[in-house]
HTML snippet that shows the backbone in 3Dmol.js (N, CA, C, O; Angstrom):
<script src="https://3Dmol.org/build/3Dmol-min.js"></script>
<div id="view" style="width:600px;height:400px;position:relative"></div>
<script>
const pdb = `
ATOM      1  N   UNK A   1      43.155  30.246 145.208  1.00  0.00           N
ATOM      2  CA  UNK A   1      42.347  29.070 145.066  1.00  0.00           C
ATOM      3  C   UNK A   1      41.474  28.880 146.300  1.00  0.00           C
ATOM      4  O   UNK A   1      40.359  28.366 146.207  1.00  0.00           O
ATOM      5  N   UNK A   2      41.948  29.265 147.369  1.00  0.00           N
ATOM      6  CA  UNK A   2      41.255  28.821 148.873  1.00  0.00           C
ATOM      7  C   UNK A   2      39.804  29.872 148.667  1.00  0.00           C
ATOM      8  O   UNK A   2      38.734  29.421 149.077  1.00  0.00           O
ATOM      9  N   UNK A   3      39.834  31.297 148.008  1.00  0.00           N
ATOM     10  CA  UNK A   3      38.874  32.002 148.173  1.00  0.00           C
ATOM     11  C   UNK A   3      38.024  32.040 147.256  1.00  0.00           C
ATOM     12  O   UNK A   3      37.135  32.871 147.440  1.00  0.00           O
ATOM     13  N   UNK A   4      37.943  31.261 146.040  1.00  0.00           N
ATOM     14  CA  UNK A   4      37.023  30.665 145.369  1.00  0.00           C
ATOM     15  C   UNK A   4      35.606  30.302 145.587  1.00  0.00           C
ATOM     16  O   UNK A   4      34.604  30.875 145.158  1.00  0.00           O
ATOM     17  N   UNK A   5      35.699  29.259 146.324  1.00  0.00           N
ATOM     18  CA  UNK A   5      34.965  28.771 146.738  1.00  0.00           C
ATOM     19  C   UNK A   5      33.688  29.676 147.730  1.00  0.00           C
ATOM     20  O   UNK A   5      32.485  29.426 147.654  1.00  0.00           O
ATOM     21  N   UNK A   6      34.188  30.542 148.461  1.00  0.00           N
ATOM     22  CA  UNK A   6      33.624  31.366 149.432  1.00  0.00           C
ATOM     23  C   UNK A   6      32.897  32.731 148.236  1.00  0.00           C
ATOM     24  O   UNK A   6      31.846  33.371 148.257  1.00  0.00           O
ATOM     25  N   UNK A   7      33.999  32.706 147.368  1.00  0.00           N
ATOM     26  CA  UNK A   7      33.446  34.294 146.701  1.00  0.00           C
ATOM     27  C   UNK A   7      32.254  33.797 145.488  1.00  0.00           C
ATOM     28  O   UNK A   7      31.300  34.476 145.108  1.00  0.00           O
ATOM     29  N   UNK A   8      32.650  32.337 145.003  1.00  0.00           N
ATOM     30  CA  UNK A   8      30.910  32.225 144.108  1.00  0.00           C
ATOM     31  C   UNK A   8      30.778  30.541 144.785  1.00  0.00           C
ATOM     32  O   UNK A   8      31.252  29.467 144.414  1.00  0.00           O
ATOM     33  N   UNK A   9      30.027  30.878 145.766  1.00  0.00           N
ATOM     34  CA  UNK A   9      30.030  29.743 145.914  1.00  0.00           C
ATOM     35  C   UNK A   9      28.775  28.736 144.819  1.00  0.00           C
ATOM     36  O   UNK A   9      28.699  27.508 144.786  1.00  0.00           O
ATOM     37  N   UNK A  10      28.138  29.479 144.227  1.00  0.00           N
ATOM     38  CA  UNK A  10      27.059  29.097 143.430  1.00  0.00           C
ATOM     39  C   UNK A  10      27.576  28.377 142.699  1.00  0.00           C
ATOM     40  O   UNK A  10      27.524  27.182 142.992  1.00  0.00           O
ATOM     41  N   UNK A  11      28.408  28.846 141.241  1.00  0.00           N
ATOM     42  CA  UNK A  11      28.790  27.668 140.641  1.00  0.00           C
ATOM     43  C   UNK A  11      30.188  26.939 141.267  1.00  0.00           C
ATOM     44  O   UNK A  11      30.616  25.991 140.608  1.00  0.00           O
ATOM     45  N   UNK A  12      30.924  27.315 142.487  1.00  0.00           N
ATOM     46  CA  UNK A  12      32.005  26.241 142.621  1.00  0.00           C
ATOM     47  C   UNK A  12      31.640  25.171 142.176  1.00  0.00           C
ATOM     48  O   UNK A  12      32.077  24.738 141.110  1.00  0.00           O
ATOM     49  N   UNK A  13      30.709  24.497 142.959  1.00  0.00           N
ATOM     50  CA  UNK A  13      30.188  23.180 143.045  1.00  0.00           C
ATOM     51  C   UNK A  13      30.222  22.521 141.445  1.00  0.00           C
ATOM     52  O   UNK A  13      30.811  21.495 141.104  1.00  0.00           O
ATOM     53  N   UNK A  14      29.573  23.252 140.756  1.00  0.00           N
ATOM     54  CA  UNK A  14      29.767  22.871 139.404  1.00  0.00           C
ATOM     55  C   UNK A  14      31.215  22.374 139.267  1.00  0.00           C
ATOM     56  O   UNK A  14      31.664  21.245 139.065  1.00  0.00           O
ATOM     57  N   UNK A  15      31.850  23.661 139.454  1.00  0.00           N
ATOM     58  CA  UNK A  15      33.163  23.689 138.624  1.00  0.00           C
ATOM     59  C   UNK A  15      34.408  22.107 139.497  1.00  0.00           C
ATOM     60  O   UNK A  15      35.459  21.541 139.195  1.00  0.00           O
ATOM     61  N   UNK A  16      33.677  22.060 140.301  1.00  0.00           N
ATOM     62  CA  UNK A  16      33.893  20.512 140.942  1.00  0.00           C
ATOM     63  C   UNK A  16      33.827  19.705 140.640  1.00  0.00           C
ATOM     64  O   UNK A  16      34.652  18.799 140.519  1.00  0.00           O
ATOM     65  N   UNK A  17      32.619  19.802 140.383  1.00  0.00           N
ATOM     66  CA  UNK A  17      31.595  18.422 139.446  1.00  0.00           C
ATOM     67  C   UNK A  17      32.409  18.082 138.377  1.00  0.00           C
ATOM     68  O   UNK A  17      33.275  17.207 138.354  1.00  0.00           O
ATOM     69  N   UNK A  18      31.963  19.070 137.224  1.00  0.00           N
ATOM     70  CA  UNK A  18      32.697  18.790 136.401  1.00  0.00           C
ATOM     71  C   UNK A  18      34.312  18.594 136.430  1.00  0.00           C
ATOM     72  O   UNK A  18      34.740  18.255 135.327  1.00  0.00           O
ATOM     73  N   UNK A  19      35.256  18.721 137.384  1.00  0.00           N
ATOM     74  CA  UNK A  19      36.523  18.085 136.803  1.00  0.00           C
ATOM     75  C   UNK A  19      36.325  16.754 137.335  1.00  0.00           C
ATOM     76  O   UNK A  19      36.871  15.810 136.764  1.00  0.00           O
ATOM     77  N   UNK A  20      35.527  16.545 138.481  1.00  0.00           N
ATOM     78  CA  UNK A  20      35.342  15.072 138.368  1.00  0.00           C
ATOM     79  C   UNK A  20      34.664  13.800 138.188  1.00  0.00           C
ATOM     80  O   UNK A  20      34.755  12.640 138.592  1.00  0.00           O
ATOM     81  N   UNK A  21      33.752  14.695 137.201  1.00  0.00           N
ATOM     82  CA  UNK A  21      32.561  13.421 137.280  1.00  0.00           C
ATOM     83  C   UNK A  21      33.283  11.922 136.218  1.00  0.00           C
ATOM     84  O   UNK A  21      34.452  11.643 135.951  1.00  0.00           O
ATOM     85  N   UNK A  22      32.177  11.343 135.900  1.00  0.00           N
ATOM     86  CA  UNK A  22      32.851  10.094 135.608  1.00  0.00           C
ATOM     87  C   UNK A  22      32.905  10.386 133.936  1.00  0.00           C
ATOM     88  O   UNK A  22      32.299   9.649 133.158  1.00  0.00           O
ATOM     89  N   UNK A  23      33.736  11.596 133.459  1.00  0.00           N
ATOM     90  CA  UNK A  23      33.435  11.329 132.138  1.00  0.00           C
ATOM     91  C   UNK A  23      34.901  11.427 132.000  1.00  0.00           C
ATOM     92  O   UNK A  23      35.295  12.471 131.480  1.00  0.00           O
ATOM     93  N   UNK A  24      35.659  10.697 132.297  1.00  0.00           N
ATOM     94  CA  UNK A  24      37.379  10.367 131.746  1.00  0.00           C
ATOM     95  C   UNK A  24      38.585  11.656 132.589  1.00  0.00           C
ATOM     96  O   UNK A  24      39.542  12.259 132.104  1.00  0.00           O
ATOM     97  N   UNK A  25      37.938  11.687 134.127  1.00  0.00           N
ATOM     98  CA  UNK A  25      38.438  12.888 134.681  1.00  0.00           C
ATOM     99  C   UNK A  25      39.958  12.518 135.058  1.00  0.00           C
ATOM    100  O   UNK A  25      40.631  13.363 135.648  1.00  0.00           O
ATOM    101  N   UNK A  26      40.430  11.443 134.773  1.00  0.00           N
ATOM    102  CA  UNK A  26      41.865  10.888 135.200  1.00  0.00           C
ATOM    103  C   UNK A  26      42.430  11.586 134.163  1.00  0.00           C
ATOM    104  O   UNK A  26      43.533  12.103 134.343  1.00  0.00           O
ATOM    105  N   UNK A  27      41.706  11.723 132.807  1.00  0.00           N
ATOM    106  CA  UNK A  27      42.678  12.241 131.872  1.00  0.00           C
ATOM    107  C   UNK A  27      42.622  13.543 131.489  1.00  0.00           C
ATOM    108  O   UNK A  27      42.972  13.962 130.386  1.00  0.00           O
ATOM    109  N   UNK A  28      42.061  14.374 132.643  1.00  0.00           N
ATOM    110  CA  UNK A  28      42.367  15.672 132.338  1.00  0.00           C
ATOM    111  C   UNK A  28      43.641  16.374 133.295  1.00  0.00           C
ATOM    112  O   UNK A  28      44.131  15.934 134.335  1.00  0.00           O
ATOM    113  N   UNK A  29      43.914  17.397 132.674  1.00  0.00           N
ATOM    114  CA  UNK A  29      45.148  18.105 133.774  1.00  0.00           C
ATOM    115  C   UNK A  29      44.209  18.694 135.200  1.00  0.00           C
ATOM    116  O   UNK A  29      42.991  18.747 135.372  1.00  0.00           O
ATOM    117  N   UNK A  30      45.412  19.109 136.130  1.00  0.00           N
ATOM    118  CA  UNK A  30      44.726  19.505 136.932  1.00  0.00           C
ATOM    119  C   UNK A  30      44.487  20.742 137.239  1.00  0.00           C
ATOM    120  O   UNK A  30      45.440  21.465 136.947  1.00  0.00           O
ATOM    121  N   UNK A  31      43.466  21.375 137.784  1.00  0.00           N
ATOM    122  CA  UNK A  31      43.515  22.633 137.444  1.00  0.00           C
ATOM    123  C   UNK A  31      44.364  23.553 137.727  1.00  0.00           C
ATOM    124  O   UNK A  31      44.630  23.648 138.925  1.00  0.00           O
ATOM    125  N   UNK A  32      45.092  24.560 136.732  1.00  0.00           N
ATOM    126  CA  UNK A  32      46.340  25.427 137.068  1.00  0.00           C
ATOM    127  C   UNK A  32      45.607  26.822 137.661  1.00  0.00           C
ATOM    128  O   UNK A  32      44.403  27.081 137.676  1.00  0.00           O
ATOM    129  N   UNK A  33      46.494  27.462 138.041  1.00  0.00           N
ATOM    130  CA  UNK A  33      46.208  28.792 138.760  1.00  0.00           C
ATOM    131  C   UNK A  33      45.508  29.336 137.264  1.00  0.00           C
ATOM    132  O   UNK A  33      44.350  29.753 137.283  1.00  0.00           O
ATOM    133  N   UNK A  34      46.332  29.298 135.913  1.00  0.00           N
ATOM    134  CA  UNK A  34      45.387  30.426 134.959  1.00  0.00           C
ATOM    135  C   UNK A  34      44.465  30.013 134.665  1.00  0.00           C
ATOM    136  O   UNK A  34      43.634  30.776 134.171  1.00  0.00           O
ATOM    137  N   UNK A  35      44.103  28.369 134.849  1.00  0.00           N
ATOM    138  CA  UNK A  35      42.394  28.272 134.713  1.00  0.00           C
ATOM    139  C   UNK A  35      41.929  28.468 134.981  1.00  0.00           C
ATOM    140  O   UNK A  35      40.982  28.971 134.376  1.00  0.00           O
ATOM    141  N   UNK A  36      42.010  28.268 136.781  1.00  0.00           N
ATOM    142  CA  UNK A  36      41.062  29.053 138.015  1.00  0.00           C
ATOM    143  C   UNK A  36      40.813  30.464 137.640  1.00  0.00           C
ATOM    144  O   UNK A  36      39.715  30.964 137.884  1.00  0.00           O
ATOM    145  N   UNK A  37      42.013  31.331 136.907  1.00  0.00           N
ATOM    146  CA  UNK A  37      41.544  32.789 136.710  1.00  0.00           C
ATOM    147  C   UNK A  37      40.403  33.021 135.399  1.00  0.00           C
ATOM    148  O   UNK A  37      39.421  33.722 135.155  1.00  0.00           O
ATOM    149  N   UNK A  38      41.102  32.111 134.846  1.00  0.00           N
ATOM    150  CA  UNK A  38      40.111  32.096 133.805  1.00  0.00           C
ATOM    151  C   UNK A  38      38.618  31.961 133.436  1.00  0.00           C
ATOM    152  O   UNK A  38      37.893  32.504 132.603  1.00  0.00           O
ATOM    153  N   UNK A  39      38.437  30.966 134.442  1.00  0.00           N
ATOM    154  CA  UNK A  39      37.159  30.729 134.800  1.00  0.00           C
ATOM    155  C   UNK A  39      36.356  31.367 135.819  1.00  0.00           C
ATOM    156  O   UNK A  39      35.160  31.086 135.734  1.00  0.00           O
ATOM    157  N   UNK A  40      36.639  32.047 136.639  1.00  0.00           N
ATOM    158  CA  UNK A  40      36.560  32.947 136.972  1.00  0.00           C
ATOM    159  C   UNK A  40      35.993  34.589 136.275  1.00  0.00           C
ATOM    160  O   UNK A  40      35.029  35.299 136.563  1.00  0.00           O
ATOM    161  N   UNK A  41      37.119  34.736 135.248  1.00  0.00           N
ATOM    162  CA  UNK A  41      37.134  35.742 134.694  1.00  0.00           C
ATOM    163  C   UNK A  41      35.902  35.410 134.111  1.00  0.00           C
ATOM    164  O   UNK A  41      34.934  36.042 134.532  1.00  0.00           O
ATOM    165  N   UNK A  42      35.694  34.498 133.171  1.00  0.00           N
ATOM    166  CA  UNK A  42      34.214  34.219 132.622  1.00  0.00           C
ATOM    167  C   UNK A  42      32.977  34.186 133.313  1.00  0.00           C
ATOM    168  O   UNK A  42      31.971  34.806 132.966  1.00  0.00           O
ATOM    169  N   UNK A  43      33.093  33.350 134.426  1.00  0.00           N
ATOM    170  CA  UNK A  43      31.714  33.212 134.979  1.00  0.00           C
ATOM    171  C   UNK A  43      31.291  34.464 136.277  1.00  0.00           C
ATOM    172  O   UNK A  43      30.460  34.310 137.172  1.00  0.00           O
ATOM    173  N   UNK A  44      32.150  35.681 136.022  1.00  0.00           N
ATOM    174  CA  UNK A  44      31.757  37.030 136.432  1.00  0.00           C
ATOM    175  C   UNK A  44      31.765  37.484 135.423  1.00  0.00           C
ATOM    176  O   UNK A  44      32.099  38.617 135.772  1.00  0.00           O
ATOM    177  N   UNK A  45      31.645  37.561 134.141  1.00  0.00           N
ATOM    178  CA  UNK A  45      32.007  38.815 133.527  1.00  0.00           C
ATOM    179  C   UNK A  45      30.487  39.684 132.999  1.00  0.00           C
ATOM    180  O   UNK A  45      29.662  38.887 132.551  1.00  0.00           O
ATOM    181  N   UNK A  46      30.093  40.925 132.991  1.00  0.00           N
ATOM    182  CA  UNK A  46      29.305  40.941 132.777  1.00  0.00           C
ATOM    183  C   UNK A  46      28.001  40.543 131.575  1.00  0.00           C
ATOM    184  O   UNK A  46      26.816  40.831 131.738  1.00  0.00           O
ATOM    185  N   UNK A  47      28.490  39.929 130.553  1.00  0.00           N
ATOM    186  CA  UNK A  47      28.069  38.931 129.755  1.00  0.00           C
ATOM    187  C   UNK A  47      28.713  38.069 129.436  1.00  0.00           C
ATOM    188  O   UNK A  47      29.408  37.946 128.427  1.00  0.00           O
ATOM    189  N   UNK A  48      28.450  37.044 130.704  1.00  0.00           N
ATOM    190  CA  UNK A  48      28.579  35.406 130.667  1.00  0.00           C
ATOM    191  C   UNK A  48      28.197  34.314 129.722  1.00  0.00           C
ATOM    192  O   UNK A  48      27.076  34.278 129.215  1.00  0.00           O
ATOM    193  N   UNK A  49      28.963  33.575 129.524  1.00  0.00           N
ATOM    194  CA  UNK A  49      28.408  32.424 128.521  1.00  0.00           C
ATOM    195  C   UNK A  49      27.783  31.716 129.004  1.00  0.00           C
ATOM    196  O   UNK A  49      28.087  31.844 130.190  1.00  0.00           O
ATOM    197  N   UNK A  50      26.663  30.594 128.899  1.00  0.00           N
ATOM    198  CA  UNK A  50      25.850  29.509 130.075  1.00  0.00           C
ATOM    199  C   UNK A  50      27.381  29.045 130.526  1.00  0.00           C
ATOM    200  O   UNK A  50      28.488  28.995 129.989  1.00  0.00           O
ATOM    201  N   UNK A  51      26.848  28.759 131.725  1.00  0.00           N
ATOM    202  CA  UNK A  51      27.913  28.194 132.848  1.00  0.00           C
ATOM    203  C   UNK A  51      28.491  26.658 132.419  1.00  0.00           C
ATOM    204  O   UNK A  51      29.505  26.055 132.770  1.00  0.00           O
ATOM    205  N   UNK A  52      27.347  26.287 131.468  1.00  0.00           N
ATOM    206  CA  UNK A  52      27.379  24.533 131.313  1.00  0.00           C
ATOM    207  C   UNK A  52      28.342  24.809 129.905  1.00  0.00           C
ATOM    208  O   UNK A  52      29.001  23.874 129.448  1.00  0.00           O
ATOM    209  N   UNK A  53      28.362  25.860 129.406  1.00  0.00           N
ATOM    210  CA  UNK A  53      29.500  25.777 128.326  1.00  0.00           C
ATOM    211  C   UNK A  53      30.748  26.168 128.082  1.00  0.00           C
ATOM    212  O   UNK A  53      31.549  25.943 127.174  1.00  0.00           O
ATOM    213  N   UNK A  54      30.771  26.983 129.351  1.00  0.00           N
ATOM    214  CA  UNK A  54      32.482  27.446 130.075  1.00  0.00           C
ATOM    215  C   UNK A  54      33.088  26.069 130.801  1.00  0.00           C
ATOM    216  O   UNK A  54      34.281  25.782 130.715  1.00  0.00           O
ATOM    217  N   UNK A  55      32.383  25.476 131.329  1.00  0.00           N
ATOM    218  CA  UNK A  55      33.148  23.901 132.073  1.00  0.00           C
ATOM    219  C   UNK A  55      33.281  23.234 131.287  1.00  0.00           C
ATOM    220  O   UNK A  55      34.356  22.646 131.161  1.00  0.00           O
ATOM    221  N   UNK A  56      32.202  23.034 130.389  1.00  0.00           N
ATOM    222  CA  UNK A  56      32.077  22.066 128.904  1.00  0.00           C
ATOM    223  C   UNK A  56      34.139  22.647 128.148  1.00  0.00           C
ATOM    224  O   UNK A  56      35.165  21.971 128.083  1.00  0.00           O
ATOM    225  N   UNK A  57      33.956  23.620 127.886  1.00  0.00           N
ATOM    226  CA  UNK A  57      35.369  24.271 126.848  1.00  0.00           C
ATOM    227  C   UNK A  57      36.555  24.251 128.040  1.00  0.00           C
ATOM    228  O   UNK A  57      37.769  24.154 127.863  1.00  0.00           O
ATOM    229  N   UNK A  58      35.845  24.369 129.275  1.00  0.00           N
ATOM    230  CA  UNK A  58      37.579  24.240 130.342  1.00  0.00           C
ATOM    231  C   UNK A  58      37.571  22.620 130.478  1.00  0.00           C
ATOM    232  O   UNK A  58      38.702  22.169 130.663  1.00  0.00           O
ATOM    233  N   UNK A  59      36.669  21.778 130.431  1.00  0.00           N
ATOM    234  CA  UNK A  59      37.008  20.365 130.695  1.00  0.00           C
ATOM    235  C   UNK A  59      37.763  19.788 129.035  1.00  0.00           C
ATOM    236  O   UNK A  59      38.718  19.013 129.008  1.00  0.00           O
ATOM    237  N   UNK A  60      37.427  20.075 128.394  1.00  0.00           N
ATOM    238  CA  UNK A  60      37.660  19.741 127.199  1.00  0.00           C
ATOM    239  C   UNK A  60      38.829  19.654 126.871  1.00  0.00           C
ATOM    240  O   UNK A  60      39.479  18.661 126.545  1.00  0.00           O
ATOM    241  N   UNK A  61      39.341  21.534 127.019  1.00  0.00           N
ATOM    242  CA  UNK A  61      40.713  22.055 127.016  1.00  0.00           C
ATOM    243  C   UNK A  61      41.694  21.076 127.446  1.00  0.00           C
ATOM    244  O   UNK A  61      42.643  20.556 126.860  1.00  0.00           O
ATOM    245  N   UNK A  62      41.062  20.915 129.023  1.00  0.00           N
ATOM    246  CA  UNK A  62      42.274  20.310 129.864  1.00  0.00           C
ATOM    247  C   UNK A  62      42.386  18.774 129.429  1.00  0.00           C
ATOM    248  O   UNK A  62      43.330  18.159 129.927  1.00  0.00           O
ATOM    249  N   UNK A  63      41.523  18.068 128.546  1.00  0.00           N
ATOM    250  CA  UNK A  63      41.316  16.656 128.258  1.00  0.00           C
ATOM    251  C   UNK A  63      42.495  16.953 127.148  1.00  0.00           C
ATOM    252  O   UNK A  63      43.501  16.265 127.327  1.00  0.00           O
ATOM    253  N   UNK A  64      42.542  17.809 126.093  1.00  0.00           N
ATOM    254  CA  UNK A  64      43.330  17.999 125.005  1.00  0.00           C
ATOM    255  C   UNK A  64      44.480  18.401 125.485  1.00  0.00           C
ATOM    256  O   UNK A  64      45.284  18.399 124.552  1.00  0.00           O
ATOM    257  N   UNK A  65      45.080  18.819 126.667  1.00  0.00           N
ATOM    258  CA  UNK A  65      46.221  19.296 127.222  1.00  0.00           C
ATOM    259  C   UNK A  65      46.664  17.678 127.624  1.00  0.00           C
ATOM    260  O   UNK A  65      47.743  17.169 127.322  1.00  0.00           O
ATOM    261  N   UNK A  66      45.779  17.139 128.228  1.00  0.00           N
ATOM    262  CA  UNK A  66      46.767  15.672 129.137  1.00  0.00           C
ATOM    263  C   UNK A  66      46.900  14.896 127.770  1.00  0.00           C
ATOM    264  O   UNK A  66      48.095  14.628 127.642  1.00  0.00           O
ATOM    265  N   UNK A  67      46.226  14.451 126.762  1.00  0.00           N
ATOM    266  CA  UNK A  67      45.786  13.880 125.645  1.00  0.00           C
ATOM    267  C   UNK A  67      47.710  14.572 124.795  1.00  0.00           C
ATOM    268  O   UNK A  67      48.380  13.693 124.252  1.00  0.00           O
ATOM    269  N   UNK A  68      48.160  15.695 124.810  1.00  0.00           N
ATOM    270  CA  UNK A  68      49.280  16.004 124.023  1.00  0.00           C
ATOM    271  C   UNK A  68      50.751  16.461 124.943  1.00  0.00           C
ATOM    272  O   UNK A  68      51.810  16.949 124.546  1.00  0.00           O
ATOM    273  N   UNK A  69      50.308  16.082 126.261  1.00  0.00           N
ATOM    274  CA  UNK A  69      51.374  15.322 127.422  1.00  0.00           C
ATOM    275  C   UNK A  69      51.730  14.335 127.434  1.00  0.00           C
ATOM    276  O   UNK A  69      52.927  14.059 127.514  1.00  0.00           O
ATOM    277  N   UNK A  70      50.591  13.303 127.342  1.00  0.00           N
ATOM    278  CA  UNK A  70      50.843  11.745 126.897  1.00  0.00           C
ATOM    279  C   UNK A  70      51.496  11.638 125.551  1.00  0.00           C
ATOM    280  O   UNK A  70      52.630  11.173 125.434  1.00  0.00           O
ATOM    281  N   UNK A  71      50.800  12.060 124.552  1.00  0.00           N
ATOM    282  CA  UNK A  71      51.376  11.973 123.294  1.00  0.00           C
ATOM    283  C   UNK A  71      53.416  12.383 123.123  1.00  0.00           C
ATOM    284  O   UNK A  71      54.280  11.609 122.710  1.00  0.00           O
ATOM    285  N   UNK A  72      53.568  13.603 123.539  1.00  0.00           N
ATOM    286  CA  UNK A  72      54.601  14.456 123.714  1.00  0.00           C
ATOM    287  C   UNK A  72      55.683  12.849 124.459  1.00  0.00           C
ATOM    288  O   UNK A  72      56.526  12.113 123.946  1.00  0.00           O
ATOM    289  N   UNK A  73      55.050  12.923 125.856  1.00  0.00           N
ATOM    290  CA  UNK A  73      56.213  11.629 126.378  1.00  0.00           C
ATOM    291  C   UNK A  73      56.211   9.901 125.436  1.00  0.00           C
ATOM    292  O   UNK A  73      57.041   9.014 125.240  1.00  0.00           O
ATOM    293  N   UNK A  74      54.884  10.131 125.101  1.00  0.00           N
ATOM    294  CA  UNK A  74      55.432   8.768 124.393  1.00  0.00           C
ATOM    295  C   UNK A  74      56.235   9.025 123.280  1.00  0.00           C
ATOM    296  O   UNK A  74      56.995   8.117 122.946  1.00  0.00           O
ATOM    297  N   UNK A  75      56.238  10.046 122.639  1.00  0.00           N
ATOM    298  CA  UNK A  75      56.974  10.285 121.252  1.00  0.00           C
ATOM    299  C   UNK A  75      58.419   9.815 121.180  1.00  0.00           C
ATOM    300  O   UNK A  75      59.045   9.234 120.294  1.00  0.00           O
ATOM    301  N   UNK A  76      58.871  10.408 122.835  1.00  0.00           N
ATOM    302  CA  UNK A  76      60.340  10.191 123.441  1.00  0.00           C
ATOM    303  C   UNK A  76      60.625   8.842 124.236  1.00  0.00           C
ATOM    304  O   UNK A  76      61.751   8.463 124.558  1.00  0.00           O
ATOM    305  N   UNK A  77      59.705   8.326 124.443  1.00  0.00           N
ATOM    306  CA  UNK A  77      59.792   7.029 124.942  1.00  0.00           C
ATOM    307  C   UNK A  77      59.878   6.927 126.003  1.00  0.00           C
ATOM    308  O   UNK A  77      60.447   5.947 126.483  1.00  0.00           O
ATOM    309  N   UNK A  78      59.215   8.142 126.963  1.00  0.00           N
ATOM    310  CA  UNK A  78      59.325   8.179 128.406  1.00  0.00           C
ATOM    311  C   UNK A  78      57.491   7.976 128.884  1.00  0.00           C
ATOM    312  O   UNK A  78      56.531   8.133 128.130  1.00  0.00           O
ATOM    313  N   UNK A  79      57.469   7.658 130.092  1.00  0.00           N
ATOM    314  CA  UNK A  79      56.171   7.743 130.361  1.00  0.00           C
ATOM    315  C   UNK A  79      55.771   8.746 131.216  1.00  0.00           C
ATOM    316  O   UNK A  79      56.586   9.222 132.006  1.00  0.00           O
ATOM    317  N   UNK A  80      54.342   9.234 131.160  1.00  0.00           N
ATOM    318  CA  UNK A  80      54.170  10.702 131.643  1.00  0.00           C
ATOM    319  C   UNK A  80      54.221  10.880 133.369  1.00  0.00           C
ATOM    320  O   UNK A  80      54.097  11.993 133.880  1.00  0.00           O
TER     321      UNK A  80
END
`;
const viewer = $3Dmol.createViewer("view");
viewer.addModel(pdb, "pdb");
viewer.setStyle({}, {cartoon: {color: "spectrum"}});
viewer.zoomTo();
viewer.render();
</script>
């Protein structure tokens, strides 16, 4: 995670942005080591998807991951 930043630093910043801008970033997870690879893996690969639609599908993801954490503990009556 520390060498991220240094090896693209072009879109880090993005990939910043987007987990925290003001569009409901409390309720996403936080980023795990296989996202970081993941995203990664995408935004080198030699045919990349636009950059704005790999953060778009990793912010999303992680909104639908906290979204069935919450769900999961309330089912049991615990809080997350």
């Amino acid at each position: 995670m520390v060498l991220a930043p240094s090896v693209c630093p072009m879109w880090w910043g993005r990939v910043r942005e987007a987990s925290t801008a003001g569009n409901g970033s409390s309720q996403l997870t936080h980023l795990s080591l296989a996202e970081i690879r993941r995203l990664i893996t995408r935004l080198t690969d030699r045919r990349p998807a636009p950059i704005d639609h790999i953060l778009h599908w990793s912010t999303w993801r992680r909104r639908r991951q906290h979204q069935a954490r919450v769900s999961h503990y309330k089912r049991r009556g615990h809080s997350p």
